[in-house]
ChimeraX commands (.cxc) that place a marker at each C-alpha (Angstrom):
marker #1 position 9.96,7.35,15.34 radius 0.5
marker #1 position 10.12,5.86,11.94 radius 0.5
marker #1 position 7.97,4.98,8.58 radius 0.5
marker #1 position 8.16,1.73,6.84 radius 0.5
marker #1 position 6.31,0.24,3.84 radius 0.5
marker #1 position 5.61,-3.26,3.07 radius 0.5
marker #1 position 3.31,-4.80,0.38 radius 0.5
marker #1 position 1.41,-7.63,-0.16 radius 0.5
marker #1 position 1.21,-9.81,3.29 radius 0.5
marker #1 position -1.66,-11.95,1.85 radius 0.5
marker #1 position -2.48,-13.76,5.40 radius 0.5
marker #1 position -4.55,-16.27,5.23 radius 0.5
marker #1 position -4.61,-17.67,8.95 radius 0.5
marker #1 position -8.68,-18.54,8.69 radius 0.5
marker #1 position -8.77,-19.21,4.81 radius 0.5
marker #1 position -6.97,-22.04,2.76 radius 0.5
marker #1 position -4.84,-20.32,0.02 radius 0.5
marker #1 position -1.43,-20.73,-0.66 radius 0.5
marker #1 position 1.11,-18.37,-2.19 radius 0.5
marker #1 position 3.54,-21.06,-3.08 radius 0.5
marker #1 position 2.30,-20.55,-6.18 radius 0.5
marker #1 position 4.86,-17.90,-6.37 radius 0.5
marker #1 position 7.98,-20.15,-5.77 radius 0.5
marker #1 position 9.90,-21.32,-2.28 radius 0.5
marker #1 position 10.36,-17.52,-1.30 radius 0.5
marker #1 position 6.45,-17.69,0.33 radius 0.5
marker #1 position 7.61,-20.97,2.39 radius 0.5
marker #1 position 5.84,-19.92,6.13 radius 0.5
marker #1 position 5.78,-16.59,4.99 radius 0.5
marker #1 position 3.63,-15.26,7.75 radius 0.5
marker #1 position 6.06,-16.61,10.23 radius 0.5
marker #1 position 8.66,-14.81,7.98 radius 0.5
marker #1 position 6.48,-11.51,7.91 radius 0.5
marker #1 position 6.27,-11.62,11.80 radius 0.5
marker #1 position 10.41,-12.19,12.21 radius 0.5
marker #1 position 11.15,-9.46,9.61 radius 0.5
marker #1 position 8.38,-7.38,10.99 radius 0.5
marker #1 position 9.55,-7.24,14.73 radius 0.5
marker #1 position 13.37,-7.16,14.02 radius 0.5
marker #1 position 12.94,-3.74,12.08 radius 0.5
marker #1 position 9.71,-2.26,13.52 radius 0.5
marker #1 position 9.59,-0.49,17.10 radius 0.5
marker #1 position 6.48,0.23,19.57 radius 0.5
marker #1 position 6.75,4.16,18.05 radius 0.5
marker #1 position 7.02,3.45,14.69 radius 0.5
marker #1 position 4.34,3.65,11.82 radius 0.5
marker #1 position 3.76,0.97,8.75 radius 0.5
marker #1 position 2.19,1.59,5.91 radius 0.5
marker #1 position 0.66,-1.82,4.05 radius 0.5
marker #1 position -0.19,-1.12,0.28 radius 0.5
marker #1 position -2.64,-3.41,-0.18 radius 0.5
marker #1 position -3.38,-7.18,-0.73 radius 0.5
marker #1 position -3.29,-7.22,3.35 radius 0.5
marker #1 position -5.68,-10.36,3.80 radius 0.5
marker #1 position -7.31,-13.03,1.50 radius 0.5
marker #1 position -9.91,-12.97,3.86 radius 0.5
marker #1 position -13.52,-13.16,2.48 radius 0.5
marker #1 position -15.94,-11.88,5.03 radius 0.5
marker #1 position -15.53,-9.95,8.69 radius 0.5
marker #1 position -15.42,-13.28,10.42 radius 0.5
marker #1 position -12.51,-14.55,8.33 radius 0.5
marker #1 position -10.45,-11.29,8.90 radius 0.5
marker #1 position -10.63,-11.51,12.47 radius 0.5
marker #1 position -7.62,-13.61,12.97 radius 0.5
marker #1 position -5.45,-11.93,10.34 radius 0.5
marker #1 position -6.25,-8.42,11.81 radius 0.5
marker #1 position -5.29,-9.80,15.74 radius 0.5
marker #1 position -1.98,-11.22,14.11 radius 0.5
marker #1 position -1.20,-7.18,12.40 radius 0.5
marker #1 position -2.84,-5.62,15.94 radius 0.5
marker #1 position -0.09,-7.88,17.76 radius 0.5
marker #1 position 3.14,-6.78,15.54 radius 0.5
marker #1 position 5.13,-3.49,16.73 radius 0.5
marker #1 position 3.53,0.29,15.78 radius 0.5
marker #1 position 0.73,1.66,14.27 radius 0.5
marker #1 position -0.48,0.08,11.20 radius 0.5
marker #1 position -2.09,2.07,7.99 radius 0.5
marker #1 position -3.68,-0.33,5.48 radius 0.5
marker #1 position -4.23,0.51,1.52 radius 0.5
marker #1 position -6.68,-1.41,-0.63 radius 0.5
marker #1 position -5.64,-3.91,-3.20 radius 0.5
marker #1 position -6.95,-5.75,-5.85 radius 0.5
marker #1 position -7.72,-9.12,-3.29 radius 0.5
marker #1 position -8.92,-7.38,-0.22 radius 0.5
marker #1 position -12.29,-8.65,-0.94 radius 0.5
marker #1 position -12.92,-7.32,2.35 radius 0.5
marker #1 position -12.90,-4.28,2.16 radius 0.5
marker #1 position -15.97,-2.04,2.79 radius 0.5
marker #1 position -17.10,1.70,3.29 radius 0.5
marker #1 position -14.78,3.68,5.69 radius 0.5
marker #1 position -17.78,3.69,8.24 radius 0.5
marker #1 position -18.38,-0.37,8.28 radius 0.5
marker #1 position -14.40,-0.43,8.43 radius 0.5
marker #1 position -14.05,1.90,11.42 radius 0.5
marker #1 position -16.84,-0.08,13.09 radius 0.5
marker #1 position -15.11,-3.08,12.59 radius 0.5
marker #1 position -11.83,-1.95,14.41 radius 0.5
marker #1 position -14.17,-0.34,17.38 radius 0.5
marker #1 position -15.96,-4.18,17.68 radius 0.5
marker #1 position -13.15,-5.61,17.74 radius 0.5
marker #1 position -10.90,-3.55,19.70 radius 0.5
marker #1 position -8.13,-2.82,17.14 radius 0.5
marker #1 position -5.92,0.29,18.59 radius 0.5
marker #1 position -2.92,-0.07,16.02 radius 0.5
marker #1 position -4.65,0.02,12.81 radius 0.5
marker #1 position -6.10,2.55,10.34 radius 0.5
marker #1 position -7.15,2.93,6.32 radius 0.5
marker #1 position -5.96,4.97,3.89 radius 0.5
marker #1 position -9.22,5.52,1.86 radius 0.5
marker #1 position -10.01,8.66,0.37 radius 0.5
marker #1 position -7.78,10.09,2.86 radius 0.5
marker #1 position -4.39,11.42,4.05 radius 0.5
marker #1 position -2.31,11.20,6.78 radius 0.5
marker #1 position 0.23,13.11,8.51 radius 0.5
marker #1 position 3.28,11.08,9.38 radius 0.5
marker #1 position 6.33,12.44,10.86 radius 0.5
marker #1 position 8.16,13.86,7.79 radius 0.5
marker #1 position 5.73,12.89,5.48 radius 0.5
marker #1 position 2.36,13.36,4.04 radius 0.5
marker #1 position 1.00,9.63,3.04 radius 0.5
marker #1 position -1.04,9.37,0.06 radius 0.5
marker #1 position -3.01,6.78,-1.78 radius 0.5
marker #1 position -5.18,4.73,-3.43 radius 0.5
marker #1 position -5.50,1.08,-5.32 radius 0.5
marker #1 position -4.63,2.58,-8.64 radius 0.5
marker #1 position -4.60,0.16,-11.50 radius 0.5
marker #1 position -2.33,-1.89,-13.82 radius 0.5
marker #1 position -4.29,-2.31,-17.01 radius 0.5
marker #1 position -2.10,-5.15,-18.81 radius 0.5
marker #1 position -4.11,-4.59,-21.89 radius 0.5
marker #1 position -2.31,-1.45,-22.89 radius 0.5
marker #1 position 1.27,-3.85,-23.33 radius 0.5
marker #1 position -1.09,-5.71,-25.80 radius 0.5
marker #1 position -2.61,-2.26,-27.26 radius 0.5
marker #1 position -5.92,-3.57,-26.81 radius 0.5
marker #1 position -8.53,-1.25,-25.90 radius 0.5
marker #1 position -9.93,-1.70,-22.95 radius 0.5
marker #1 position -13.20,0.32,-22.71 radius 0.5
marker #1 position -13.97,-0.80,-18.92 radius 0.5
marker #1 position -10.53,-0.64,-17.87 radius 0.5
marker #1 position -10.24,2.88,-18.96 radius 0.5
marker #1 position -13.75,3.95,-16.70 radius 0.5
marker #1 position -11.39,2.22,-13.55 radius 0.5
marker #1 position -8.09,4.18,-13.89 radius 0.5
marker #1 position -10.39,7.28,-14.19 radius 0.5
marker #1 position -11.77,6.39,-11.06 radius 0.5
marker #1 position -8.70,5.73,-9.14 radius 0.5
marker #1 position -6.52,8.95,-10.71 radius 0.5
marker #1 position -9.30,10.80,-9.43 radius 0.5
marker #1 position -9.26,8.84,-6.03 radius 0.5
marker #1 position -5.24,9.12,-5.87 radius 0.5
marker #1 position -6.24,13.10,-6.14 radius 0.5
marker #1 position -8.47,13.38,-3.36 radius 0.5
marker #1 position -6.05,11.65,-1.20 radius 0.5
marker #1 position -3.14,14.38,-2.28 radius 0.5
marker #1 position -5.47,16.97,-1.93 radius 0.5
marker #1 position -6.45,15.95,2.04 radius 0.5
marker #1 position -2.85,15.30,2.11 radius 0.5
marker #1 position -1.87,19.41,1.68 radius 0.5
marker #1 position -5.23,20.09,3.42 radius 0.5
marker #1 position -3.70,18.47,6.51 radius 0.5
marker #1 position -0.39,19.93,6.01 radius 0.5
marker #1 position -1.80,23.32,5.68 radius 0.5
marker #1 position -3.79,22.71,8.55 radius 0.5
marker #1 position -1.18,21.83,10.87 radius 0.5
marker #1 position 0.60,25.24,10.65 radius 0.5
marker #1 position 3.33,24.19,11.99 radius 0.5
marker #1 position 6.21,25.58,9.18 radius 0.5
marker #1 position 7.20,21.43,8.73 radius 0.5
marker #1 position 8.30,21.05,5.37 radius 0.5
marker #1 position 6.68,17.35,4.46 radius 0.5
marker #1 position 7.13,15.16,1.52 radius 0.5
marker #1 position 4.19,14.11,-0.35 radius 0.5
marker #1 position 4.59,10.32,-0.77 radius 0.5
marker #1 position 2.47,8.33,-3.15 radius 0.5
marker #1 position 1.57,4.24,-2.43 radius 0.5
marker #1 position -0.55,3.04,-4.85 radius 0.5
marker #1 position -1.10,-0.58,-4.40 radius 0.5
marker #1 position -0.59,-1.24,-8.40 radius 0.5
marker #1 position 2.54,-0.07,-10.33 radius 0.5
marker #1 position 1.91,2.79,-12.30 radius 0.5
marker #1 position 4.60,2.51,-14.38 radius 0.5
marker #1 position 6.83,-1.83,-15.02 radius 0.5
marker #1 position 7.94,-3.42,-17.73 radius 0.5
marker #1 position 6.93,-1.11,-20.52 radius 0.5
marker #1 position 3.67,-0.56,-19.04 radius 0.5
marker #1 position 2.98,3.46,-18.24 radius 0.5
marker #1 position -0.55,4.67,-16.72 radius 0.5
marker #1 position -0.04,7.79,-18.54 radius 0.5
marker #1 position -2.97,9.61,-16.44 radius 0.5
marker #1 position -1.85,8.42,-12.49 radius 0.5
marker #1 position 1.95,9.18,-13.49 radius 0.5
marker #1 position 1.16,12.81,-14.50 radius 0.5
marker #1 position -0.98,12.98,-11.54 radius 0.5
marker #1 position 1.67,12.37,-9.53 radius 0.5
marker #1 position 4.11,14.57,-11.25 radius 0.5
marker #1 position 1.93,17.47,-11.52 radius 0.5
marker #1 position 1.19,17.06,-7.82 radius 0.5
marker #1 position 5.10,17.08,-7.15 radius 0.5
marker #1 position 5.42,13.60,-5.99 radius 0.5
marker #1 position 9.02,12.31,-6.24 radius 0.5
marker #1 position 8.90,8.84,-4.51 radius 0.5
marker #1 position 5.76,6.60,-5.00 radius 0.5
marker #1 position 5.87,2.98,-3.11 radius 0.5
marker #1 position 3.73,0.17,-5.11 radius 0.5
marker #1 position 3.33,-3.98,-4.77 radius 0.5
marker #1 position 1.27,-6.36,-6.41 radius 0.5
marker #1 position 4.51,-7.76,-8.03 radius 0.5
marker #1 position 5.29,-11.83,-6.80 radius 0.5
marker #1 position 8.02,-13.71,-7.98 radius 0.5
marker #1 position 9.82,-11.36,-10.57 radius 0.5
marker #1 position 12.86,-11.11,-7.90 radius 0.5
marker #1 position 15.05,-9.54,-11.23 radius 0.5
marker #1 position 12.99,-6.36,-11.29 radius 0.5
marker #1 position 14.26,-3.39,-10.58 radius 0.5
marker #1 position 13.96,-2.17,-7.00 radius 0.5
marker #1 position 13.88,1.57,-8.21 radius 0.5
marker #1 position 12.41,2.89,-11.61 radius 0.5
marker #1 position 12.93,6.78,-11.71 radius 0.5
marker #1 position 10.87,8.09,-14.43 radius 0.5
marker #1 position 9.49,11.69,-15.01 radius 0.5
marker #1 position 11.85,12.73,-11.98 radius 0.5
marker #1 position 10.13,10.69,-9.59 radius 0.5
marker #1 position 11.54,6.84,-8.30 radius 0.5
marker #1 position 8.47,4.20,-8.17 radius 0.5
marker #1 position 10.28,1.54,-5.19 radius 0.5
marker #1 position 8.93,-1.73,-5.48 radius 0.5
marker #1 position 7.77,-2.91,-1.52 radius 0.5
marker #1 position 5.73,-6.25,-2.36 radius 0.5
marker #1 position 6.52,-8.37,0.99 radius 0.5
marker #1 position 8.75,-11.52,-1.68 radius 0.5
marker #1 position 10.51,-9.07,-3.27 radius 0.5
marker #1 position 11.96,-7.22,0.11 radius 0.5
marker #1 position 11.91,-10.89,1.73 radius 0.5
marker #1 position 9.16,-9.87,4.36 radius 0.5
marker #1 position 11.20,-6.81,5.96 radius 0.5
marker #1 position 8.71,-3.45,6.38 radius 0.5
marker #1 position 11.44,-1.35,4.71 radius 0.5
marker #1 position 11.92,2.11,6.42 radius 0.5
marker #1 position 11.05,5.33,4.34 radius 0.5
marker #1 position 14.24,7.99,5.36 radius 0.5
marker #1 position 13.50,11.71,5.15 radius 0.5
marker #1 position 15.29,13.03,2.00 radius 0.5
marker link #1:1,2 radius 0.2
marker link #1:2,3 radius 0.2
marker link #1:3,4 radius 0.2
marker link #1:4,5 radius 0.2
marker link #1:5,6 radius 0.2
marker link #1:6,7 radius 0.2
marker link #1:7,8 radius 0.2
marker link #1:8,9 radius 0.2
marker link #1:9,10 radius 0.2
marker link #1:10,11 radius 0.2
marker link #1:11,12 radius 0.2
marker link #1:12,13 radius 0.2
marker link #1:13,14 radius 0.2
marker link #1:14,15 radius 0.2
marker link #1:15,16 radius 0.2
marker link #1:16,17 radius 0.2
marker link #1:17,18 radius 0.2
marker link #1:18,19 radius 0.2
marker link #1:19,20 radius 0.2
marker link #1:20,21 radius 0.2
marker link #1:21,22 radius 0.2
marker link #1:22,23 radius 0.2
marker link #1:23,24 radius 0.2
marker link #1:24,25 radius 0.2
marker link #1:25,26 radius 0.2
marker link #1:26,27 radius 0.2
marker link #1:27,28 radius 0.2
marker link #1:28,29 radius 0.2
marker link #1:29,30 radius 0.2
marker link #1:30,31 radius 0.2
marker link #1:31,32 radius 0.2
marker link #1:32,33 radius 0.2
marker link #1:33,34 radius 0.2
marker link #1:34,35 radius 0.2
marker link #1:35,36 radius 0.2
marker link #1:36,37 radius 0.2
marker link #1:37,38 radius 0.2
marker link #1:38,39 radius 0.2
marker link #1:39,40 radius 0.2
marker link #1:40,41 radius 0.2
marker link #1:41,42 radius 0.2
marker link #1:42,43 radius 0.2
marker link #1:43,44 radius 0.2
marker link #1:44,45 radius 0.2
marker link #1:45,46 radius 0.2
marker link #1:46,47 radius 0.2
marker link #1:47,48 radius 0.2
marker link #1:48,49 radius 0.2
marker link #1:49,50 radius 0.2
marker link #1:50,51 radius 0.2
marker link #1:51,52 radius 0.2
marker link #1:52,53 radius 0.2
marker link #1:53,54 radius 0.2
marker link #1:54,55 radius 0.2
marker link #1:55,56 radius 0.2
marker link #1:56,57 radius 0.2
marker link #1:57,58 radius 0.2
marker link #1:58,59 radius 0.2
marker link #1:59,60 radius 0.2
marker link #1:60,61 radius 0.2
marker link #1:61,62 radius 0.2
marker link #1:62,63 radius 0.2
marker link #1:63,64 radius 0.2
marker link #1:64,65 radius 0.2
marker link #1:65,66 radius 0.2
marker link #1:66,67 radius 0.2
marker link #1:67,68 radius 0.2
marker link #1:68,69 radius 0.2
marker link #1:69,70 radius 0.2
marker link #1:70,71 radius 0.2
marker link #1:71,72 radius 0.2
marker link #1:72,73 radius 0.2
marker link #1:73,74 radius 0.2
marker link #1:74,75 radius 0.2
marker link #1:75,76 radius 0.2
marker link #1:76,77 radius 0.2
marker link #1:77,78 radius 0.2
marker link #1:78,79 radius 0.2
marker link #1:79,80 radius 0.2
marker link #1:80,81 radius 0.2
marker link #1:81,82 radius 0.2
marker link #1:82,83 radius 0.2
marker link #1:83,84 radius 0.2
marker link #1:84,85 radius 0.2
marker link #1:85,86 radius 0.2
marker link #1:86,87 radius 0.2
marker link #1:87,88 radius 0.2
marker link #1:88,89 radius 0.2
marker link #1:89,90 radius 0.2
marker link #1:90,91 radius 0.2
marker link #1:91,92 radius 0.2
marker link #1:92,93 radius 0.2
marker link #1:93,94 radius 0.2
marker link #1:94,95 radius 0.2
marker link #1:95,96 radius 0.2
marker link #1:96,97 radius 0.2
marker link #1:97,98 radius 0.2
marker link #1:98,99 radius 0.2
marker link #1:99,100 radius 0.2
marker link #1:100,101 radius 0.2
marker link #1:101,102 radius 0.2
marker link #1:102,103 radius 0.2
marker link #1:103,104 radius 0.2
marker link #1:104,105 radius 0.2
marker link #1:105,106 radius 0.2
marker link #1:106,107 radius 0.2
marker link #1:107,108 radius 0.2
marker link #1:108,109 radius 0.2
marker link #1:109,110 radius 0.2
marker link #1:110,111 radius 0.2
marker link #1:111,112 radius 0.2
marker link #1:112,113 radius 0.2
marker link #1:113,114 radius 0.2
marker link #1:114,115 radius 0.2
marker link #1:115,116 radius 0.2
marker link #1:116,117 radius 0.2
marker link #1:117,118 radius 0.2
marker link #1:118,119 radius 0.2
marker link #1:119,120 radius 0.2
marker link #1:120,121 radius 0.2
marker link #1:121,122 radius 0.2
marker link #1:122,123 radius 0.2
marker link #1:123,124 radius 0.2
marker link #1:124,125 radius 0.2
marker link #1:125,126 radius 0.2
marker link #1:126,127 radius 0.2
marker link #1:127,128 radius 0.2
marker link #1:128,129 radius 0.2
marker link #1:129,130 radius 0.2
marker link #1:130,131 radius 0.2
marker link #1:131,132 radius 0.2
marker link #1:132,133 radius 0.2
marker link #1:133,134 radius 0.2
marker link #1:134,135 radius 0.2
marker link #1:135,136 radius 0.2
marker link #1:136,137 radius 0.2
marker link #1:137,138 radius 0.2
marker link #1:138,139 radius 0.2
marker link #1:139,140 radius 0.2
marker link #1:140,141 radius 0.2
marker link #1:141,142 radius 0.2
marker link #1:142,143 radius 0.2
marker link #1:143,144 radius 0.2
marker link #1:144,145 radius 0.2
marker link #1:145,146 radius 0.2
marker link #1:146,147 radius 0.2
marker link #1:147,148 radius 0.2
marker link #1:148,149 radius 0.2
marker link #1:149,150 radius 0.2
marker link #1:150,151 radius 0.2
marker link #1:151,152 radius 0.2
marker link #1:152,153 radius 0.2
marker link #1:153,154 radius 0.2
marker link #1:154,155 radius 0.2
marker link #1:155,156 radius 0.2
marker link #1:156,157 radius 0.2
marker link #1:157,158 radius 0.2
marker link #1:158,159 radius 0.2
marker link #1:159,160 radius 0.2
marker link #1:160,161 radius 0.2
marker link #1:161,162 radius 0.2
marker link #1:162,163 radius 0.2
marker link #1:163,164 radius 0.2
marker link #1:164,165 radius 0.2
marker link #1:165,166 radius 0.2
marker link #1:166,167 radius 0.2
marker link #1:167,168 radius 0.2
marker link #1:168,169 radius 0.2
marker link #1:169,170 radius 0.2
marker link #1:170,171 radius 0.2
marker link #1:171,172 radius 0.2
marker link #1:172,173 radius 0.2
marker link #1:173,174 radius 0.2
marker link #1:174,175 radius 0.2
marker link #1:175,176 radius 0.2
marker link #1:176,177 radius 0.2
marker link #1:177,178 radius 0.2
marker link #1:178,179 radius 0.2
marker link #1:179,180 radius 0.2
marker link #1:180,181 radius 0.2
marker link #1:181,182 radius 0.2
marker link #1:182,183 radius 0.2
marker link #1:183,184 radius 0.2
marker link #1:184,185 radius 0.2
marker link #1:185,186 radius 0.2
marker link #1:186,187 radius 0.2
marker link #1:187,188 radius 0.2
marker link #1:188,189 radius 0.2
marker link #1:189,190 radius 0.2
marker link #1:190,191 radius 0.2
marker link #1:191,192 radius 0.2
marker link #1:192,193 radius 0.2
marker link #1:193,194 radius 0.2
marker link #1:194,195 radius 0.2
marker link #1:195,196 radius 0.2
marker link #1:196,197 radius 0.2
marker link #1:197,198 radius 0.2
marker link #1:198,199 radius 0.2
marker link #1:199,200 radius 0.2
marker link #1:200,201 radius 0.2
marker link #1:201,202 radius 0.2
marker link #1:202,203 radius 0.2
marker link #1:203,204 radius 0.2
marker link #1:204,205 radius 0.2
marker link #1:205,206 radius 0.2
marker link #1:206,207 radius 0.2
marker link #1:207,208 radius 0.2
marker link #1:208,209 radius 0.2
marker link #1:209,210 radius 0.2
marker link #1:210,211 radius 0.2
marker link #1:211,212 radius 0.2
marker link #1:212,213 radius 0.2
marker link #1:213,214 radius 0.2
marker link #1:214,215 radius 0.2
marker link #1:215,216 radius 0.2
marker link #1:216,217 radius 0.2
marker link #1:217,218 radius 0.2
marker link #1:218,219 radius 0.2
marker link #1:219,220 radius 0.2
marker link #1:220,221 radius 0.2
marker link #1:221,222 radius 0.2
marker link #1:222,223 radius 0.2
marker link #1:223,224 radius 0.2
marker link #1:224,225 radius 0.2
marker link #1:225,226 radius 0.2
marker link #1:226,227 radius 0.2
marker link #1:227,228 radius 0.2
marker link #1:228,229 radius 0.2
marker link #1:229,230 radius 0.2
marker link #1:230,231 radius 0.2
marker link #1:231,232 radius 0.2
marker link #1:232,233 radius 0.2
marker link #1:233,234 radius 0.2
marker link #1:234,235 radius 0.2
marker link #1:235,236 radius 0.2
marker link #1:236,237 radius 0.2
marker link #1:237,238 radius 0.2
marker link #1:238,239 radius 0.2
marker link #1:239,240 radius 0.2
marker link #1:240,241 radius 0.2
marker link #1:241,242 radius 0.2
marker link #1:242,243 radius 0.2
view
């Protein structure tokens, strides 16, 4: 049994927006996602999705792209990005899998979870572009507040769960915020020292499209932040191995 990580799927099989936007690479990219999905990813194996999952607007209009994740190999996690308009508390969420009969999929939200050789942590984090500008940013500041302190209760279950287990399993603590907290000269100063205080020494993030000459790993602060949008790995869930 395995963990893999993929960013960014965007489906969009009940609403009308296109990601070609990006360039050529998004060219049927959910029939891509599907191909590189089931040539990598068995019936055992667990993905983690770090956000922008659906464009979907409503319940209704996530009902197709949630059947086309329920119908790809393993169990699914989803993380919140900055587009998943539809997201909602973790009760209307649950409810929405039980309606609907969703057996493969879960949220990381103000949670943890226990995977193989890992602990799984996250949260949306934030990429305030401002700061590469050195504007202040007065609103943005009140958000990345809120999601360092989010990203915290999710470590915190995290070694709750570990502890828990009592099972003498060492685990890594792996971080997937959905934003980059640290590209191109931009640092979040307060979710990077988060995450090295914490001990984190791999953190997965997305959000990135069409900047294919970015590095794949940035290690900073003793740590590597991997780059998983769904372009840049050319729609291949990309495994996680145990260090």
């Amino acid at each position: 049994m395995s963990v893999f990580v993929i960013g960014d799927l965007h489906l969009s099989r009940s609403t009308e927006k296109p990601m070609d936007i990006f360039g050529p690479r998004w060219d049927h990219y959910m029939e891509k996602i599907e191909a590189g999905w089931k040539s990598t990813v068995g019936e055992n194996d667990t993905v983690l999705v770090a956000g922008d999952v659906s464009w979907a607007m409503t319940r209704e209009e996530l009902i197709p792209d949630f059947d086309f994740i329920e119908a790809l190999p393993g169990k699914k996690i989803l993380l919140k990005g900055n587009h998943d308009y539809w997201w909602q508390t973790q009760a209307k969420l649950d409810a929405f899998l039980a309606e609907h009969g969703y057996q493969s999929i879960s949220f990381l939200h103000n949670n943890a979870v226990l995977c193989e050789d890992f602990i799984l942590c996250g949260s949306r984090g934030w990429y305030d572009e401002s700061r590469e500008k050195l504007v202040e940013n007065a609103s943005n500041a009140k958000i990345i507040a809120r999601e360092t302190q989010r990203i915290k209760c999710s470590i915190d279950a995290g070694k709750a769960l570990a502890a828990a287990a009592n099972d003498g399993k060492e685990r890594e603590l792996v971080a997937f915020p959905h934003f980059p907290p640290i590209f191109k000269g931009y640092l979040c100063d307060e979710i990077v020292g988060l995450l090295y205080r914490e001990g984190v020494e791999r953190c997965y993030y997305g959000h990135i499209h069409g900047n294919y000459e970015a590095p794949a790993v940035i290690r900073y602060a003793d740590m590597d932040f991997i780059l998983i949008s769904a372009d840049y790995v050319n729609f291949v869930p990309q495994k996680i191995d145990p260090k």
